[in-house]
C-alpha positions as CSV (number, residue, x, y, z in Angstrom):
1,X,-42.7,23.9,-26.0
2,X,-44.8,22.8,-23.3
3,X,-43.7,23.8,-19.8
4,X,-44.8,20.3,-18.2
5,X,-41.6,18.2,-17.4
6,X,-41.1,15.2,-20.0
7,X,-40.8,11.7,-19.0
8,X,-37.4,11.5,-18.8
9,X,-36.7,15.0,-16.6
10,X,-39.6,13.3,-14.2
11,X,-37.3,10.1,-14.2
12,X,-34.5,12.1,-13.3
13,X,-36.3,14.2,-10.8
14,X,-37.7,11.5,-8.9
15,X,-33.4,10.0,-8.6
16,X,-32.4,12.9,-7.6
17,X,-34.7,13.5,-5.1
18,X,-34.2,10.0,-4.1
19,X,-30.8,10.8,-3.4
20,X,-31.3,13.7,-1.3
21,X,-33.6,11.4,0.8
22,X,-31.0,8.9,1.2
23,X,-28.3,10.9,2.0
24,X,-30.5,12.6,4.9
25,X,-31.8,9.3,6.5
26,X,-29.7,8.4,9.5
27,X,-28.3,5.6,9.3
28,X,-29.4,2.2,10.4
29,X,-29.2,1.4,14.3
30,X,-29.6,-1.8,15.7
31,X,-30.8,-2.0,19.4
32,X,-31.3,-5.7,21.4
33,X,-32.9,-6.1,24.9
34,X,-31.7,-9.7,26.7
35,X,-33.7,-11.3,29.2
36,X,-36.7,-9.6,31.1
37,X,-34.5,-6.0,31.6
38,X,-36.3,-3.0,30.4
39,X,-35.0,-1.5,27.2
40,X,-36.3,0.8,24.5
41,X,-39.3,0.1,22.6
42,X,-37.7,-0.7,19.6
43,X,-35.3,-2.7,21.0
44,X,-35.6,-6.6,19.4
45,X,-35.8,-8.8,22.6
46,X,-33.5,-11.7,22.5
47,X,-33.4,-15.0,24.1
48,X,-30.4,-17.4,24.8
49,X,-31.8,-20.2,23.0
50,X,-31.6,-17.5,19.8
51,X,-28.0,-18.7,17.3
52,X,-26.4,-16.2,15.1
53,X,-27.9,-16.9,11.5
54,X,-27.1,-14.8,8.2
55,X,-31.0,-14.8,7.6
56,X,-31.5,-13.5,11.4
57,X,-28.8,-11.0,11.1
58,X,-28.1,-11.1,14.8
59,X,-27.8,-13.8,18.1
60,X,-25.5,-15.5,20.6
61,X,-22.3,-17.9,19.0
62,X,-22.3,-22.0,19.1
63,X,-20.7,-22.3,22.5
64,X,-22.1,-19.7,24.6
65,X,-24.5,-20.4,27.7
66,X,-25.8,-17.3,28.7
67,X,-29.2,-17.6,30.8
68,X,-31.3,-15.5,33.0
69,X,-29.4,-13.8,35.8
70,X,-32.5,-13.4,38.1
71,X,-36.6,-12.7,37.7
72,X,-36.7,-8.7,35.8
73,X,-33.4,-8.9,35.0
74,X,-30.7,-9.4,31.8
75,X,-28.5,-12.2,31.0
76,X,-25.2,-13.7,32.7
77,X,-23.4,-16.7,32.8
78,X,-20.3,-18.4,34.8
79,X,-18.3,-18.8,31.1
80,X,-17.8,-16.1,28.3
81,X,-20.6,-15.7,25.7
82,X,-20.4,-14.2,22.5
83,X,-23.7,-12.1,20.3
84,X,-22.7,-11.0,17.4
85,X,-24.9,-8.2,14.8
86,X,-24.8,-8.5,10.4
87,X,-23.0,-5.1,9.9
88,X,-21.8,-3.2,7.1
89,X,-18.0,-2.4,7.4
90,X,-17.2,0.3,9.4
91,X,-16.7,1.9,12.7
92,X,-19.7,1.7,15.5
93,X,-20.4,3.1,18.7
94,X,-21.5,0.5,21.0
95,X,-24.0,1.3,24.7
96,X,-24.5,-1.9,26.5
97,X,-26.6,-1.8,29.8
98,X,-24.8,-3.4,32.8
99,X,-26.4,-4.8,35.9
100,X,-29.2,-4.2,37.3
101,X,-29.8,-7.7,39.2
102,X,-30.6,-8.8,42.8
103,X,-26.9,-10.0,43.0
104,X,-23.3,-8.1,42.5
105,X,-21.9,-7.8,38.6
106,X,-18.5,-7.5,37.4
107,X,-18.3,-7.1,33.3
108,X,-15.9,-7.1,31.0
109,X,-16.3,-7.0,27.5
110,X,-14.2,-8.3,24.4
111,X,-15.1,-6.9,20.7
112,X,-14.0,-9.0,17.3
113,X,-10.7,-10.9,18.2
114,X,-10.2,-10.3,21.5
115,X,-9.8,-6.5,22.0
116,X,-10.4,-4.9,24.8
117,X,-12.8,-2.4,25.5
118,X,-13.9,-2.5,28.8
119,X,-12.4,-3.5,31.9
120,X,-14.3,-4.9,34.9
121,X,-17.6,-2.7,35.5
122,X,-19.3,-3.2,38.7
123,X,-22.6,-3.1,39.6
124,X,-24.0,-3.6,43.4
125,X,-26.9,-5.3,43.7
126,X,-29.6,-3.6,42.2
127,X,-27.1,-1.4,40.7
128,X,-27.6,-0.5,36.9
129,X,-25.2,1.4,34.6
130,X,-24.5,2.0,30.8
131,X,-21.0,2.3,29.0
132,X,-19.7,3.5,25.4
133,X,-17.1,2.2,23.3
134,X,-16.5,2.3,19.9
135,X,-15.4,-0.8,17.5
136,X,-14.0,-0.8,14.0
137,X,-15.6,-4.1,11.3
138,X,-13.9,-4.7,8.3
139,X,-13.7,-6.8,5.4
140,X,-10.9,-7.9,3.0
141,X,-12.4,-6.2,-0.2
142,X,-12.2,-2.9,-1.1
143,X,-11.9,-0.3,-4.0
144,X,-12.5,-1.7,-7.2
145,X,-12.4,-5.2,-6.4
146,X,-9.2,-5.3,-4.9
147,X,-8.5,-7.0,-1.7
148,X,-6.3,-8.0,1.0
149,X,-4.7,-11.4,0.6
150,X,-5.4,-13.1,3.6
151,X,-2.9,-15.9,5.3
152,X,-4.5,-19.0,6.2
153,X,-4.9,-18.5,9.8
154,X,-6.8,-15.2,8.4
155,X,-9.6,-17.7,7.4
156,X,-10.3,-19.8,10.2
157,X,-8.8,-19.2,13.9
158,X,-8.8,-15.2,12.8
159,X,-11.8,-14.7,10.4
160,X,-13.7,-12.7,13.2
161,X,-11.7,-9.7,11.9
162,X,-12.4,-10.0,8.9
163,X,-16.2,-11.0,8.5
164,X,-19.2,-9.2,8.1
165,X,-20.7,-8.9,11.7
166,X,-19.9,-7.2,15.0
167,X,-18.9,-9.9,18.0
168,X,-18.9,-8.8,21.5
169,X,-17.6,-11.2,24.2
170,X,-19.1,-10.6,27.5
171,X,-16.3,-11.7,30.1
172,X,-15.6,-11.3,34.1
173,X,-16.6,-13.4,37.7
174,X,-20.3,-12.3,36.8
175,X,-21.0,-10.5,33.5
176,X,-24.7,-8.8,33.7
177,X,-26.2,-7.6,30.2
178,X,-29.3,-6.3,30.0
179,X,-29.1,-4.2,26.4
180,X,-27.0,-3.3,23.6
181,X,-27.0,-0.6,20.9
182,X,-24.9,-0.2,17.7
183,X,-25.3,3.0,16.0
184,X,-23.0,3.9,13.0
185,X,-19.7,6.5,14.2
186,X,-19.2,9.8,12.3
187,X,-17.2,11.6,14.3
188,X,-14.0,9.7,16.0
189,X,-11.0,9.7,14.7
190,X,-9.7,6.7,13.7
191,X,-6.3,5.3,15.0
192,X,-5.1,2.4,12.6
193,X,-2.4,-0.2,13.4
194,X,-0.1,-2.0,11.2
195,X,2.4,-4.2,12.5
196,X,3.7,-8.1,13.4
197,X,2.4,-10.3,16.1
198,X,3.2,-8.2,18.7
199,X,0.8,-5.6,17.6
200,X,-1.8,-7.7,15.9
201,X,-5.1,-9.2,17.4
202,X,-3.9,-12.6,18.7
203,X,-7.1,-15.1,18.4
204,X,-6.4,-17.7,21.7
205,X,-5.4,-17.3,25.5
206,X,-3.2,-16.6,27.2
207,X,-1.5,-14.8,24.0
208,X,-2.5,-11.1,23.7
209,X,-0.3,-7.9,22.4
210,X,-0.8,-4.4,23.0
211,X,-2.7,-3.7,20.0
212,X,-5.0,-5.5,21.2
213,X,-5.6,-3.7,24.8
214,X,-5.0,-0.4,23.1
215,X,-9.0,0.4,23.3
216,X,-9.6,0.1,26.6
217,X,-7.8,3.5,27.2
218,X,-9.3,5.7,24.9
219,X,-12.7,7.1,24.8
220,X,-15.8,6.7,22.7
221,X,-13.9,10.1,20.5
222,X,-11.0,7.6,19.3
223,X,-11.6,4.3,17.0
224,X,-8.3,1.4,16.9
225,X,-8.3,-0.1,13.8
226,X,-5.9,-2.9,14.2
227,X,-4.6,-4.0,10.8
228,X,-1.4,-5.6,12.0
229,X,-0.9,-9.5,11.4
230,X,1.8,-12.2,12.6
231,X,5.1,-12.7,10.8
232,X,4.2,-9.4,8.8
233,X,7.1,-7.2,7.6
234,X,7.1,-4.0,5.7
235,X,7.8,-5.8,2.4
236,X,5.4,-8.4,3.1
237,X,2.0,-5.9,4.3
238,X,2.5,-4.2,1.3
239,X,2.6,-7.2,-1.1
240,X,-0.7,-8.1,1.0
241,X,-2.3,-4.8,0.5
242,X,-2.6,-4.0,4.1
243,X,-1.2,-0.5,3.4
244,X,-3.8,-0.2,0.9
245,X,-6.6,-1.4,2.6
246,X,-5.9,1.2,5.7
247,X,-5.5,4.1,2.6
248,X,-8.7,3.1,1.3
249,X,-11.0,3.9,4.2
250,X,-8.8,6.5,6.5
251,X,-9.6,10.3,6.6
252,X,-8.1,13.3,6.9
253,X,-7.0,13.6,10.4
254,X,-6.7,9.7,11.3
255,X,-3.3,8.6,12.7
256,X,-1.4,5.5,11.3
257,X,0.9,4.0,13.9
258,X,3.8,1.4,12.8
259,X,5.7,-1.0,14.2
260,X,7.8,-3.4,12.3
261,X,10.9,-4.7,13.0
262,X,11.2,-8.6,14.3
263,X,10.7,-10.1,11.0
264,X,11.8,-7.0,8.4
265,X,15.4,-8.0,10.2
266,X,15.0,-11.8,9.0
267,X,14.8,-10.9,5.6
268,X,18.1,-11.5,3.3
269,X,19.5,-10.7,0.5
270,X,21.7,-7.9,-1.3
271,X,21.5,-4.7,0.3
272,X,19.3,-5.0,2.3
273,X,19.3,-3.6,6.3
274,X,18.2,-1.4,8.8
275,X,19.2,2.0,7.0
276,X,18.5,0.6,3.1
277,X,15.5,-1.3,2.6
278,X,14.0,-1.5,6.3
279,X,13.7,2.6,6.5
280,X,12.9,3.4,3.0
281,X,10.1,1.4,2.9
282,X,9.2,3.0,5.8
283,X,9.1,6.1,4.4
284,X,7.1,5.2,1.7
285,X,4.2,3.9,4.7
286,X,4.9,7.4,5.6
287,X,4.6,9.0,2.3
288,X,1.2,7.2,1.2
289,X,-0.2,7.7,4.9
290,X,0.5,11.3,4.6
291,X,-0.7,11.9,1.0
292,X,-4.1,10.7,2.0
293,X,-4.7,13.3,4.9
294,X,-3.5,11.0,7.9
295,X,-0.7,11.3,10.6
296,X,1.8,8.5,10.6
297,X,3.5,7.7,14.1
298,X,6.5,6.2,14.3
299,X,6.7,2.8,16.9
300,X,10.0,1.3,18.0
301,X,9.8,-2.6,18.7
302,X,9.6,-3.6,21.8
303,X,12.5,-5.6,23.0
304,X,12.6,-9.3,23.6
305,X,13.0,-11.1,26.7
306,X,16.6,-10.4,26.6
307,X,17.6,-9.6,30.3
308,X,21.2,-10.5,31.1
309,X,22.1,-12.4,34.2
310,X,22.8,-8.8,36.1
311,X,19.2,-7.8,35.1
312,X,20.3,-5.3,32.5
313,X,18.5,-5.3,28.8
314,X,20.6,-6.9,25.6
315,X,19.4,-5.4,22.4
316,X,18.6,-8.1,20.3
317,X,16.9,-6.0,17.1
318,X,20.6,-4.6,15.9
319,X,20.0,-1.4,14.0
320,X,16.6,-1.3,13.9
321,X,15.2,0.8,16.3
322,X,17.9,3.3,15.5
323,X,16.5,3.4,12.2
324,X,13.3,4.3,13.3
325,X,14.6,6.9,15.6
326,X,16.4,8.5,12.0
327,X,13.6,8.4,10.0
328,X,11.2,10.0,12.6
329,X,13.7,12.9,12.7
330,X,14.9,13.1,9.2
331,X,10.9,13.6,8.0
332,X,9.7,15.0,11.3
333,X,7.4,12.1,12.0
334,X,5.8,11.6,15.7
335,X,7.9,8.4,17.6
336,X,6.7,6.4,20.4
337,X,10.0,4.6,21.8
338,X,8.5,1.6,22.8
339,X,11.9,-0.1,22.5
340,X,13.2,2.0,25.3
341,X,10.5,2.2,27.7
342,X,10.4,-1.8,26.9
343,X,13.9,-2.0,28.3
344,X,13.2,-0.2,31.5
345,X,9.3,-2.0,31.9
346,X,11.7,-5.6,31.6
347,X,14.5,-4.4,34.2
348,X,12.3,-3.1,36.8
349,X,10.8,-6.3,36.4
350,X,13.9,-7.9,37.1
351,X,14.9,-11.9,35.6
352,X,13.4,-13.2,38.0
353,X,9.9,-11.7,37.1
354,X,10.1,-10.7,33.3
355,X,8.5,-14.1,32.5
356,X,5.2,-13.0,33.9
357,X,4.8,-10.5,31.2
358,X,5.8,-12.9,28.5
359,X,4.4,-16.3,26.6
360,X,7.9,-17.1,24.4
361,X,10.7,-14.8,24.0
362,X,8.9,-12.2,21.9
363,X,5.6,-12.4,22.3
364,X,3.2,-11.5,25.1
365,X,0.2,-12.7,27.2
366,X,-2.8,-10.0,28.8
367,X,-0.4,-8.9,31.7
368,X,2.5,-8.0,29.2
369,X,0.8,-6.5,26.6
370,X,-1.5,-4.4,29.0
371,X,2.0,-3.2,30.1
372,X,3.0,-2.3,27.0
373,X,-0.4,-0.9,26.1
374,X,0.1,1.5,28.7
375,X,3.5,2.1,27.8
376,X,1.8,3.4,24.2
377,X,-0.3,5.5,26.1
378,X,2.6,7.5,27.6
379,X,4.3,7.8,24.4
380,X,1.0,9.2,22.8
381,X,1.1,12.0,25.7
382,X,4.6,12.5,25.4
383,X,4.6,13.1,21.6
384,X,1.8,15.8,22.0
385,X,-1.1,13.9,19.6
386,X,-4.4,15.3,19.6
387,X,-7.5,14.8,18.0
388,X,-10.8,16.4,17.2
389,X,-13.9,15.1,17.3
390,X,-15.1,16.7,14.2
391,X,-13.2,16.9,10.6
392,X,-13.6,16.9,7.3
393,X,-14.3,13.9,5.1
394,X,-11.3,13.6,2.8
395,X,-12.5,13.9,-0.8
């Protein structure tokens, strides 16, 4: 037999090492200069006058009116502008160049629906500087054409979470950009949410909840996937597939927080309650989560705007939050006791100031779910989570 290779074993050879050079290339970065600023030499320069298009890939939303902010410099405007970038789903770490012009800046910046990443970054005049964050894209589909089934609302006021770019709204008195880079994320651990309206994006002002703020106090080793949507209950996310959208993509060592509550207590019928149905289909979220290498955390609602006329709280979720409170204990799941620290955030706030933190009697505008945001923030501490920067891809 001759020792040359045969057609076929070259065919094969030349796939495999295909494959090897595939899986070595690092992935795709996208980097985009604005303006006259300096910015890397690969960087595509983009003007104002420059639409988002599929063909294009990349450019600035119908609406926005972002110009020059001064000779040499980047772009600015006196109303929020949006640029969005064609990406594949997944999580991305995002550098944007601040500043830099004759005049003061003050930037903040906005990713998909609304989230909040950063929070007011000043420049002086002539001052430049450069910030991280990281931002989770997704789309409905996933395994083996499966996906999630969307509400209405998902498709048109909401669709920015579930499309196939990255948006960035650049927000403030004067926002200053001058660059932007997107590189792929490997090594953050990925915090998912999955919740009601009162953890899910919400798409219009002044409405906001504290999944939405959550971002803007973690840093660039942290991801929040927010996967929570309005009048969801436990029942009701996993007859969507939300639960197994979040399994499909998380990896050992991601969290999964939940909060549910205000609408799993609106639901009727035989047997079912706070301590029946309500907590054992919590456990099963708790169950799948921690079959597929994650950490499940364990939120309490947050109470309603249910001060009395003495200023003291009235529990307005019944059993509920005790639930919770048995699982986490019961199967030794991390809690954040939102509903408590809610009920002293609303006293110390008195009657006749709890209405600054709320848009209706449940849900919350930026002030209230920045509050509460915070209030996650102190629970994360005080339940002891930690997370590394570098782990091991499920398999």
């Amino acid at each position: 037999m001759s020792s040359s290779l045969s057609g076929l074993g070259r065919v094969v050879l030349v796939f495999l090492a295909l494959q090897l050079s595939l899986a070595a290339a690092p992935a795709k970065s996208w980097r985009f200069a604005f303006g006259e600023a300096p910015a890397a030499a690969d960087a595509v320069r983009v003007t104002p006058e420059e639409l988002y298009t599929a063909a294009r890939g990349y450019g600035f939303e119908p609406g926005s009116s972002a110009k020059l902010a001064d000779k040499g410099g980047g772009l600015t405007s006196e109303r929020p502008f949006l640029f969005s970038v064609k990406v594949p789903e997944g999580s991305y770490r995002v550098r944007v160049a601040l500043g830099g012009s004759a005049a003061a800046s003050d930037t903040t910046i906005k990713a998909e629906l609304r989230r909040l990443m950063l929070e007011s970054v000043r420049t002086a005049p002539s001052e430049a500087t450069s910030r991280s964050f990281n931002v989770n894209v997704r789309t409905p589909q996933f395994g083996d054409g499966a996906k999630v089934r969307l509400k209405e609302r998902e498709l048109t006021t909401e669709f920015v979470n579930w499309d196939d770019k990255l948006t960035l709204e650049f927000n403030g008195p004067r926002p200053v950009v001058n660059s932007i880079e997107i590189t792929p994320l490997s090594d953050a651990v990925t915090v998912y949410l999955l919740g009601d309206s009162t953890v899910c994006d919400q798409p219009k002002e002044p409405w906001n909840s504290w999944g939405q703020m959550l971002p803007r106090f973690f840093d660039t080793g942290v991801v929040i996937a927010n996967h929570a949507e309005s009048g969801e209950s436990l029942r009701s996310s996993l007859g969507a597939r939300r639960l197994d959208k979040v399994l499909s993509t998380l990896r050992q060592g991601d969290y999964l927080f939940l909060q549910y509550g205000h609408n799993d207590m609106k639901e009727k019928g035989e047997g079912v309650g706070a301590f029946t149905t309500y907590q054992a289909d919590m456990r099963r979220f708790v169950v799948a989560a921690r079959a597929a290498g994650g950490i499940p955390v364990l939120v309490t609602s947050m109470h309603r705007k249910s001060l009395d006329a003495a200023g003291k709280i009235q529990n307005t979720l019944g059993e509920y939050p005790a639930a919770v409170r048995a699982l986490a204990a019961a199967e030794h799941v991390a809690m954040i006791d939102l509903h408590a620290m809610s009920g002293r955030l609303y006293e110390a706030l008195g009657p006749a100031q709890i209405g600054a933190a709320f848009q209706d009697g449940t849900h919350h505008n930026n002030y209230g779910s920045y509050e509460l945001a915070q209030c996650i923030v102190a629970g994360v501490r005080a339940a002891g989570l930690r997370y590394q920067r570098a782990r091991r891809r499920r398999h």
